[in-house]
LOTIVO-329854 format. One record per residue: x, y, z of N, C-alpha, C in turn; residue in three letters; residue number from 1; chain. Coordinates in pm, whole numbers, plus 50000, padded with zeros to 5 digits. Each point is the difference from the previous one (the first is absolute). Example, Ala and Ser with C-alpha at 12.3 -4.5 7.8 and 13.67 -1.06 7.14 Angstrom:
BEGIN
+-------+-------+-------+-------+-------+-------+-------+-------+-------+--------+-----+--------+
|   n.u |   n.v |   n.w |  ca.u |  ca.v |  ca.w |   c.u |   c.v |   c.w | residu | num | chaine |
+-------+-------+-------+-------+-------+-------+-------+-------+-------+--------+-----+--------+
| 51319 | 49431 | 50780 | 49911 | 50119 | 50000 | 50090 | 50120 | 50000 |    Ala |   1 |      A |
| 49965 | 50105 | 49928 | 50082 | 50119 | 50006 | 49923 | 50109 | 50073 |    Ser |   2 |      A |
+-------+-------+-------+-------+-------+-------+-------+-------+-------+--------+-----+--------+
***
This chain:
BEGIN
+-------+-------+-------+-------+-------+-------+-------+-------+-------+--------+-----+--------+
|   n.u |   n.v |   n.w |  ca.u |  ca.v |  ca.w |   c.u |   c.v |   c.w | residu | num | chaine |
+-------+-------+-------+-------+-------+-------+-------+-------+-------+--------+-----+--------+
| 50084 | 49882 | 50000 | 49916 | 50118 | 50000 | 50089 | 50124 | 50000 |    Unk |   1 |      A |
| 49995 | 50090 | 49928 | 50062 | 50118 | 49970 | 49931 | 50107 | 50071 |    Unk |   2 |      A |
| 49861 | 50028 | 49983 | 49910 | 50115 | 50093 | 49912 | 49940 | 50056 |    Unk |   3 |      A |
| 49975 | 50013 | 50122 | 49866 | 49927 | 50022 | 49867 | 50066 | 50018 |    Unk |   4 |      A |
| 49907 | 49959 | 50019 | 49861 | 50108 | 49994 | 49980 | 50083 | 50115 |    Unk |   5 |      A |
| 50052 | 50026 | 50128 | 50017 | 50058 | 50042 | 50054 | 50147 | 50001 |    Unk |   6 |      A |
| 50151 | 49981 | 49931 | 50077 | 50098 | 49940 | 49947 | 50052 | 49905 |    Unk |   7 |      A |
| 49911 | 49965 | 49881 | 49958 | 50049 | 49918 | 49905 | 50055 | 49979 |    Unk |   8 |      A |
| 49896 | 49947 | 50096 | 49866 | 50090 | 50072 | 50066 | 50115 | 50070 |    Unk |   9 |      A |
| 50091 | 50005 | 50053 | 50071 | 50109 | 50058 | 50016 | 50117 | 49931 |    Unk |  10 |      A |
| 50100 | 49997 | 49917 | 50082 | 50014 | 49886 | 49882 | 50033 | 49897 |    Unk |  11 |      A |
| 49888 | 50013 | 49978 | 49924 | 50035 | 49898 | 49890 | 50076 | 50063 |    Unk |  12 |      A |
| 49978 | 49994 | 50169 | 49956 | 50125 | 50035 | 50052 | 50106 | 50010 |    Unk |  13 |      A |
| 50172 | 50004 | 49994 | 50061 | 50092 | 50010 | 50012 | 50098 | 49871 |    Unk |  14 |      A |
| 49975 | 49915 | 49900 | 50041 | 50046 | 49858 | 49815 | 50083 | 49993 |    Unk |  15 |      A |
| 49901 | 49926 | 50003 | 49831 | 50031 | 50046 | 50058 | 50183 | 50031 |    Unk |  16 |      A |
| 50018 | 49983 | 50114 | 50009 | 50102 | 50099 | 50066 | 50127 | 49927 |    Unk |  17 |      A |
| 50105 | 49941 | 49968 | 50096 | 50139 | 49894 | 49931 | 50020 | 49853 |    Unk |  18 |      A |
| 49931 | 49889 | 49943 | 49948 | 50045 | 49881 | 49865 | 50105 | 50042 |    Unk |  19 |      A |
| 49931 | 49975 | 50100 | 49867 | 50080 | 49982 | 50037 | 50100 | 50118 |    Unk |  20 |      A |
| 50129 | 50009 | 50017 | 50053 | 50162 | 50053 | 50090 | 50048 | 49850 |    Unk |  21 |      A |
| 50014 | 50002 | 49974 | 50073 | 50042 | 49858 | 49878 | 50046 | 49926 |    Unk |  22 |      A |
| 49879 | 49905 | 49931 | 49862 | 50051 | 49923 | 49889 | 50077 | 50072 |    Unk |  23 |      A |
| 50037 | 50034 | 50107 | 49898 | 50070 | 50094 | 49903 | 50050 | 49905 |    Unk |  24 |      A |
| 50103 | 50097 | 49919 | 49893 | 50096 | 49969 | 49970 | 49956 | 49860 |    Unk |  25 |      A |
| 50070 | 49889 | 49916 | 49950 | 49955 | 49891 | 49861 | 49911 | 50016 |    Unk |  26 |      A |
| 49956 | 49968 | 49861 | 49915 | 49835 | 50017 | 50059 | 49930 | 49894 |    Unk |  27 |      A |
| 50124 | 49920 | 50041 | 50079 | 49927 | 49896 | 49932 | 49864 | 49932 |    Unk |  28 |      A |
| 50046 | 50001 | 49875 | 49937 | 49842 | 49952 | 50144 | 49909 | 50056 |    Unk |  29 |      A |
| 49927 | 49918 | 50052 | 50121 | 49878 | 50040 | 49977 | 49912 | 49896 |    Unk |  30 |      A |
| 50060 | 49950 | 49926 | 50029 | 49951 | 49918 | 50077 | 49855 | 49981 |    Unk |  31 |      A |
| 49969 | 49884 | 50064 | 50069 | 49849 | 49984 | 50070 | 49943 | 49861 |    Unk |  32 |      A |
| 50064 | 49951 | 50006 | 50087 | 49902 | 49888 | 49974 | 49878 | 50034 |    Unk |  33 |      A |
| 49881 | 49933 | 49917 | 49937 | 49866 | 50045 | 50086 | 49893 | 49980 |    Unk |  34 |      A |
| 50052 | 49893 | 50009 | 49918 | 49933 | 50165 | 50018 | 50035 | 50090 |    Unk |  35 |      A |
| 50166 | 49974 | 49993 | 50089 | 49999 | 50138 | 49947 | 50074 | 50104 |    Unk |  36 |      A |
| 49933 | 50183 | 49938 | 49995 | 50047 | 50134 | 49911 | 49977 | 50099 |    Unk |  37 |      A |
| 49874 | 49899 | 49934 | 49850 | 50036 | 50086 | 50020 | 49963 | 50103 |    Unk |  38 |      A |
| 50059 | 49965 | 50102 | 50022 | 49980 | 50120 | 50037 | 50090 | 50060 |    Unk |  39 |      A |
| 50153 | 50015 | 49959 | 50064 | 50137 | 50095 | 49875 | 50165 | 49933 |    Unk |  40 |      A |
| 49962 | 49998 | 49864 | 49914 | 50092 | 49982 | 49877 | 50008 | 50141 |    Unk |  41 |      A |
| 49932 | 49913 | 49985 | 49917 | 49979 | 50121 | 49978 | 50061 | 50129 |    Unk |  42 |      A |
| 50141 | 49921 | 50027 | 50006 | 50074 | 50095 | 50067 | 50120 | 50085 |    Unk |  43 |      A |
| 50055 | 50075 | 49848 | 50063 | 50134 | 50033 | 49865 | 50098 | 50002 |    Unk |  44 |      A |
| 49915 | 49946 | 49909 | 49845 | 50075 | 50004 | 49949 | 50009 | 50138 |    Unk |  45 |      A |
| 50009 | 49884 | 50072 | 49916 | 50013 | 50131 | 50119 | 50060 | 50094 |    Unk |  46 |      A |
| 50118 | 50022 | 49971 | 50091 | 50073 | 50079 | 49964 | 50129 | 49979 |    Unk |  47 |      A |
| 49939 | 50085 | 49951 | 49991 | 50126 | 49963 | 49815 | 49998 | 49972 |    Unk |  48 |      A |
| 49959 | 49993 | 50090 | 49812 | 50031 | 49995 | 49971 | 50114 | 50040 |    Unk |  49 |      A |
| 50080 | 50138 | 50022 | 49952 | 50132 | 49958 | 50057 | 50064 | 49842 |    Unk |  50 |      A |
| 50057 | 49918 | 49988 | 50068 | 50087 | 49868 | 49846 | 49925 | 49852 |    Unk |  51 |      A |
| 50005 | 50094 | 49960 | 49875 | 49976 | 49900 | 50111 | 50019 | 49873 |    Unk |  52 |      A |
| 49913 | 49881 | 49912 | 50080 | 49961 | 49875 | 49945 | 49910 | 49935 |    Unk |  53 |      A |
| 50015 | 49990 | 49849 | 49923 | 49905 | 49903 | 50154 | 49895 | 49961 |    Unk |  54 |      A |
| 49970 | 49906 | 49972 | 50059 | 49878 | 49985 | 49984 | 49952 | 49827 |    Unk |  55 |      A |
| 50097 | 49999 | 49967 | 50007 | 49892 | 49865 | 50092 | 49900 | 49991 |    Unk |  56 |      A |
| 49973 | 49961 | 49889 | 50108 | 49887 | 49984 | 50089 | 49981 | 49859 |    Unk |  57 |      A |
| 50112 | 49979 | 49988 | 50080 | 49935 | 49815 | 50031 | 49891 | 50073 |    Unk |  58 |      A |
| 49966 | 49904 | 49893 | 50102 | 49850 | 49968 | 50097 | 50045 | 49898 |    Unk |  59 |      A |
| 50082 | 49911 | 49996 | 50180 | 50032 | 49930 | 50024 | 49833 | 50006 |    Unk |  60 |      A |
| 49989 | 50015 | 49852 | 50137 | 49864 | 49988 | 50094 | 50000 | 49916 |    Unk |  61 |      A |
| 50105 | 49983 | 50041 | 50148 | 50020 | 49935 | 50031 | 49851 | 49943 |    Unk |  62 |      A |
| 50099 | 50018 | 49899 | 50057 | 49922 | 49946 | 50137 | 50028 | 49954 |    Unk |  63 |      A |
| 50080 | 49862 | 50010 | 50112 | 49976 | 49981 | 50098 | 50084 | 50111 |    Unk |  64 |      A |
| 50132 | 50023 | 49981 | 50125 | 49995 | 50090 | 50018 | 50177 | 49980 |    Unk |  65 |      A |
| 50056 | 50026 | 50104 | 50100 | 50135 | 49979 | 49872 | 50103 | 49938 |    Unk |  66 |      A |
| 50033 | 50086 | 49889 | 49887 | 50047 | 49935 | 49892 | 49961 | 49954 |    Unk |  67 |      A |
| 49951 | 49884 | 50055 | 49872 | 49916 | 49936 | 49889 | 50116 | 49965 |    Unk |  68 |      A |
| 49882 | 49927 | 49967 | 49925 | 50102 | 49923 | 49862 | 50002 | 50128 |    Unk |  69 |      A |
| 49953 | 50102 | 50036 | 49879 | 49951 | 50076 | 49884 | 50082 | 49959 |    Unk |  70 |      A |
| 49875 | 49964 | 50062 | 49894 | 50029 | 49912 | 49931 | 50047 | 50136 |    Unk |  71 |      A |
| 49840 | 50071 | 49968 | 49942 | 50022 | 50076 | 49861 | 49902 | 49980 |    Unk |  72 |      A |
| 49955 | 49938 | 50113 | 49939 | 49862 | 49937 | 49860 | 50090 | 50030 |    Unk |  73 |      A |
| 49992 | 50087 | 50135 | 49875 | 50075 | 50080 | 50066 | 50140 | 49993 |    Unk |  74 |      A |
| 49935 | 50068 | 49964 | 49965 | 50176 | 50053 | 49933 | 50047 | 50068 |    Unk |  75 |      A |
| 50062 | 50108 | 50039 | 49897 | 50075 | 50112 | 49864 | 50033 | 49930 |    Unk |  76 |      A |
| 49915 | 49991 | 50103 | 49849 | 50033 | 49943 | 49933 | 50161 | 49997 |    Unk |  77 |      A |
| 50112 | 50105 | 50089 | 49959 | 50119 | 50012 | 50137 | 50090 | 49941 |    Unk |  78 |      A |
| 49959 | 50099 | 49925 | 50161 | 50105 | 49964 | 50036 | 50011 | 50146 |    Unk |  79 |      A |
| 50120 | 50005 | 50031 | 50062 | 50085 | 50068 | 50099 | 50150 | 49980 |    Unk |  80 |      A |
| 49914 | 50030 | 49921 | 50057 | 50133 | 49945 | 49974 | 50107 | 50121 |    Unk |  81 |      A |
| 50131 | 50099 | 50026 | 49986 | 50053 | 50078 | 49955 | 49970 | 50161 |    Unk |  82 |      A |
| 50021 | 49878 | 50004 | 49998 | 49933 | 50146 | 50106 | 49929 | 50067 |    Unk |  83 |      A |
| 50008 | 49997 | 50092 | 50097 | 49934 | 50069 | 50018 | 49892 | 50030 |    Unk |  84 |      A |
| 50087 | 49963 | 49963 | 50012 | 49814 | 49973 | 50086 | 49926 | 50063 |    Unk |  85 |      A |
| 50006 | 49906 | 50095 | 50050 | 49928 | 50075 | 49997 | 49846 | 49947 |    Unk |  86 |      A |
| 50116 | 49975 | 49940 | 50026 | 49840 | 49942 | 50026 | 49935 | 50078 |    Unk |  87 |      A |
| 49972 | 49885 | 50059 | 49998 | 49891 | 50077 | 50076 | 49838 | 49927 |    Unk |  88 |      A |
| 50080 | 50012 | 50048 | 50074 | 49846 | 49986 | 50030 | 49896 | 50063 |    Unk |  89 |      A |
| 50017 | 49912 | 49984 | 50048 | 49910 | 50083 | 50156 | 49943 | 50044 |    Unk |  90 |      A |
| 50062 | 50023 | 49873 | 50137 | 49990 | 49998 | 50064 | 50064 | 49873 |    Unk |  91 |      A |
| 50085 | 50079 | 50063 | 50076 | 50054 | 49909 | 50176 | 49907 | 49955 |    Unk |  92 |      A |
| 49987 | 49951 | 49904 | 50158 | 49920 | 49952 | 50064 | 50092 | 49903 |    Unk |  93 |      A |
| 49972 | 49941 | 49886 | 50132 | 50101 | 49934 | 49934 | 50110 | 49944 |    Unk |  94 |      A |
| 49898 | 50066 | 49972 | 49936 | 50149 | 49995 | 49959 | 49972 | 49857 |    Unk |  95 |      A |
| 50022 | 49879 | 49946 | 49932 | 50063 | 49842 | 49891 | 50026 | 49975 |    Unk |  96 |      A |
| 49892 | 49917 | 50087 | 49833 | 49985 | 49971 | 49969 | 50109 | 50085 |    Unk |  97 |      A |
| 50027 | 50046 | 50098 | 50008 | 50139 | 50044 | 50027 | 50108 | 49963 |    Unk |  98 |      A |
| 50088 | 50034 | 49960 | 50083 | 50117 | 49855 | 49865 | 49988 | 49895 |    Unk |  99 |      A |
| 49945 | 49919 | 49932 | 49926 | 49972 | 49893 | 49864 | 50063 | 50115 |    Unk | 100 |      A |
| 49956 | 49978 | 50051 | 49853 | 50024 | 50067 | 50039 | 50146 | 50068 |    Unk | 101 |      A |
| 50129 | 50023 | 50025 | 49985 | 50181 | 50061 | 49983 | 50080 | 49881 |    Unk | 102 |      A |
| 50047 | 49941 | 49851 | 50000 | 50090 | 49923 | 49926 | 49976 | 49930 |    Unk | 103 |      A |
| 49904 | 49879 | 50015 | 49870 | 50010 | 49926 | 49892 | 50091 | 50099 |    Unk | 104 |      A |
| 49999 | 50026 | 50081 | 49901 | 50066 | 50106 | 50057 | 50136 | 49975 |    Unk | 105 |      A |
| 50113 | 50015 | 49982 | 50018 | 50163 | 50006 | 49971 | 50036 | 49851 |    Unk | 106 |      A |
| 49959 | 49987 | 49938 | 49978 | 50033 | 49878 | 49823 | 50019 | 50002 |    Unk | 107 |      A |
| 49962 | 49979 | 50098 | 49846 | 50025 | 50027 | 49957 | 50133 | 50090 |    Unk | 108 |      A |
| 50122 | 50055 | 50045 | 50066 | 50124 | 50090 | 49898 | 49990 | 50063 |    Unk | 109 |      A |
| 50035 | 49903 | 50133 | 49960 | 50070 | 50095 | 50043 | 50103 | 50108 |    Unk | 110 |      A |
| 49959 | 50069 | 50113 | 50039 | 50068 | 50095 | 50161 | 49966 | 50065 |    Unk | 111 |      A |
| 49956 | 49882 | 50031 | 50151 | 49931 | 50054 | 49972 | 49894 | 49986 |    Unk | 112 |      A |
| 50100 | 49903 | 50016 | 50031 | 49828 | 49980 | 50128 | 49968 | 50082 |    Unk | 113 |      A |
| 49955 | 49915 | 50132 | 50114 | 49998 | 50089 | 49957 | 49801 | 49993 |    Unk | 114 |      A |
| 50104 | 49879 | 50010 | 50024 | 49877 | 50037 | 49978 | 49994 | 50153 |    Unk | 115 |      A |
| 49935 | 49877 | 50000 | 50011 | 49953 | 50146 | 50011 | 49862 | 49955 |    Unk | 116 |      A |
| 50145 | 49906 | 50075 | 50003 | 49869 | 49992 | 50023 | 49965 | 50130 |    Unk | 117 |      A |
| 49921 | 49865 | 49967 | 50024 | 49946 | 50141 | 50155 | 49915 | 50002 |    Unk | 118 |      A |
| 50023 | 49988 | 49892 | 50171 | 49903 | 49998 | 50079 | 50080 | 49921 |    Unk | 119 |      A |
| 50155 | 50019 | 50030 | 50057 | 50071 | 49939 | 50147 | 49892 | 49952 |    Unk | 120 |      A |
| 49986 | 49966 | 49885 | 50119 | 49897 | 49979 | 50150 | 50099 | 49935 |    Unk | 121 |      A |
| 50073 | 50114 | 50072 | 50075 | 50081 | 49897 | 50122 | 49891 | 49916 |    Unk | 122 |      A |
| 50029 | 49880 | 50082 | 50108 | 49964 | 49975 | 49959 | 49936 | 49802 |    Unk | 123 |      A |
| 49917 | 50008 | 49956 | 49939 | 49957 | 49853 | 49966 | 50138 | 49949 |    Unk | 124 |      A |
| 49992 | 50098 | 50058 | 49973 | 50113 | 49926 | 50089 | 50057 | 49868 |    Unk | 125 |      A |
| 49927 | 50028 | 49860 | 50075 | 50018 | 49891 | 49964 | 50179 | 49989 |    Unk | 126 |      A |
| 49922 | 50045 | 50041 | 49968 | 50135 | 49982 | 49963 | 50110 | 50141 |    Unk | 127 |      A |
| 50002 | 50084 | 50000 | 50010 | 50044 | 50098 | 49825 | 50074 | 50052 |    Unk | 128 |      A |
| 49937 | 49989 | 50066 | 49869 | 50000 | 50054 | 49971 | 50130 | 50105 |    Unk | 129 |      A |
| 49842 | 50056 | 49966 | 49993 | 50084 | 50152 | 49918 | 49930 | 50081 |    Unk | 130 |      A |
| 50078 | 49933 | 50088 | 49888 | 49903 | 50126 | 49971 | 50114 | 50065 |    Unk | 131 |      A |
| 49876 | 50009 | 50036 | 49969 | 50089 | 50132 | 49973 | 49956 | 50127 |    Unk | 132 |      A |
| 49950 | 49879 | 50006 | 49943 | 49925 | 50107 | 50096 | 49868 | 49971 |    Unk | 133 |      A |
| 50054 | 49917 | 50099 | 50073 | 49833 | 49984 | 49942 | 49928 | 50120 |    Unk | 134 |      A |
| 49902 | 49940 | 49965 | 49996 | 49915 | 50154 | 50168 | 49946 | 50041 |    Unk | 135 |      A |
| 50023 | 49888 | 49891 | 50120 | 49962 | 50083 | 50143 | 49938 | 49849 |    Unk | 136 |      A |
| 50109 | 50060 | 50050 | 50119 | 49955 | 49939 | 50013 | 49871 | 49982 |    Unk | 137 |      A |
| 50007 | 49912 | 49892 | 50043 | 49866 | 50045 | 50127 | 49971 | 49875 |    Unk | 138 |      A |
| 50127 | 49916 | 50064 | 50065 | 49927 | 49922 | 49939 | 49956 | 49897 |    Unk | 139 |      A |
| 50098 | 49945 | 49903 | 50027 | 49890 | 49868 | 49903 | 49886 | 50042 |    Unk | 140 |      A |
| 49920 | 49992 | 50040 | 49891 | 49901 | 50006 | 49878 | 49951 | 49890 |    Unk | 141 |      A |
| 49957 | 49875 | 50061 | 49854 | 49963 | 49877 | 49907 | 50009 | 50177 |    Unk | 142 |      A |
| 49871 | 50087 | 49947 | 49922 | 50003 | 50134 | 49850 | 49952 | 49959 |    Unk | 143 |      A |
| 49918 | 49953 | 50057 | 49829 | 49936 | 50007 | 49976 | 50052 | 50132 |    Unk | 144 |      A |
| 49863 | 50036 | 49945 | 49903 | 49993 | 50153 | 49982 | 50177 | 49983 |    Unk | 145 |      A |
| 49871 | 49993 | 50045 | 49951 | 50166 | 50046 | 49991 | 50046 | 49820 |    Unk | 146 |      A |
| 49934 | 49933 | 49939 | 49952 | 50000 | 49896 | 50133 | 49989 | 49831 |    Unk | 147 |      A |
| 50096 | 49967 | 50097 | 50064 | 49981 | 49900 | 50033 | 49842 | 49946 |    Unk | 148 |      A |
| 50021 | 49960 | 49908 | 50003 | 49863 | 49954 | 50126 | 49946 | 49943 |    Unk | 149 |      A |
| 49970 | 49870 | 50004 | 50074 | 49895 | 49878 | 49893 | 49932 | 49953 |    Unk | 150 |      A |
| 49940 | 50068 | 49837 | 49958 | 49915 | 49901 | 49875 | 50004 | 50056 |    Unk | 151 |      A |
| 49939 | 50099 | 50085 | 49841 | 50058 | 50050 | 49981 | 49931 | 50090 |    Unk | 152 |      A |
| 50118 | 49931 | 50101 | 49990 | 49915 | 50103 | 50091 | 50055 | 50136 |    Unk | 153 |      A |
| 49924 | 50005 | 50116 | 50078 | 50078 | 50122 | 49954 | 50145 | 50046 |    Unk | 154 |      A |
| 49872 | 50034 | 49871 | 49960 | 50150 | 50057 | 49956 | 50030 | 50164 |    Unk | 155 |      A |
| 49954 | 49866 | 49978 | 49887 | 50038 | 50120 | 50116 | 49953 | 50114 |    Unk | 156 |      A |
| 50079 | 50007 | 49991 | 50111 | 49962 | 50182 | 49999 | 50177 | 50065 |    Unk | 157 |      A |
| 49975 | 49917 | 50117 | 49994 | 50158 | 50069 | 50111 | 50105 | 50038 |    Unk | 158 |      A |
| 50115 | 49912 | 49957 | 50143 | 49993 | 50023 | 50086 | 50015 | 49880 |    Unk | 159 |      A |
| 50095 | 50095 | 50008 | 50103 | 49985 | 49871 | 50122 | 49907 | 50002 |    Unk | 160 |      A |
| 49982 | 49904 | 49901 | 50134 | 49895 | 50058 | 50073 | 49964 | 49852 |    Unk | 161 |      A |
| 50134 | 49997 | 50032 | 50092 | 49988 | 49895 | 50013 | 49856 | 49962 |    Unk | 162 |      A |
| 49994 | 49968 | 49865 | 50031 | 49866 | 49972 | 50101 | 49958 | 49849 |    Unk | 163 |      A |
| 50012 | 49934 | 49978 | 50090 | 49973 | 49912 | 49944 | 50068 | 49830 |    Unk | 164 |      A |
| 50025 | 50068 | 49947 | 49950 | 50042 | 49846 | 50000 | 49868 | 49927 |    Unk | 165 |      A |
| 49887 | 50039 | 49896 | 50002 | 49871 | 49927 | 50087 | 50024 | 49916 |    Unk | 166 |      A |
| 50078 | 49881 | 49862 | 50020 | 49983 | 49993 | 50014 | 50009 | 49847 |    Unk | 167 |      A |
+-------+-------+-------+-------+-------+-------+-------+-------+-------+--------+-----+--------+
***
């Protein structure tokens, strides 16, 4: 086990707490990167129940190595033009599918566009990123659990635990 649910219920009211003191005075769209995040998404929402805000969602699937090509499989259902936009992730590795989704969203100009991840992998990072929010730093690892997977298997562990990459 790498985080356990304790720490991370912790650790995501804290992030709760600083995001809806930061949007006080906005009403930001929070915005998920499906799957991975609906968990930690979840429950950064119920960490922050005065801050008022509309919710969407993109799916993204990438392909191939290094510069692979990725696509947008889901779009958001409302413009965010001129609004303030808060991207939600689950893990950040080497920044490409990230780089590709900050600069597909900013081209819709909104107000602002700040990242919040709950995993921060820098040691794979190929480009350089504005995190605003990191739940937590982690090593050169393969991680499951807390909605993240191997092969759509392990979301549901309440726990983040490192295991061997496939293969």
């Amino acid at each position: 086990m790498l985080i356990g649910e304790a720490q991370l219920q912790q650790r995501v009211q804290e992030l709760g707490r600083q995001i809806a003191r930061d949007y006080a005075d906005h009403e930001p769209v929070v915005v998920g990167v499906l799957r991975g995040v609906v968990v930690f998404l979840a429950d950064l929402l119920r960490a922050m129940p005065e801050l008022r805000c509309e919710v969407d969602f993109l799916a993204i699937s990438s392909y191939g190595s290094g510069a692979g090509v990725v696509r947008i499989e889901k779009d958001l259902e409302r413009s965010i033009e001129g609004r303030h936009v808060l991207l939600v992730e689950d893990i950040v590795d080497t920044g490409l599918t990230l780089r590709f989704i900050l600069r597909n969203l900013e081209t819709r100009r909104p107000a602002s566009l700040a990242v919040c991840t709950l995993l921060d992998k820098p040691a794979h990072r190929l480009v350089t990123l504005p995190l605003r929010y990191i739940g937590f730093s982690i090593g050169d690892v393969f991680v499951v659990g807390y909605g993240l997977d191997l092969d759509q298997r392990y979301r549901n562990l309440r726990d983040i635990w490192v295991i061997d990459p496939p293969d």
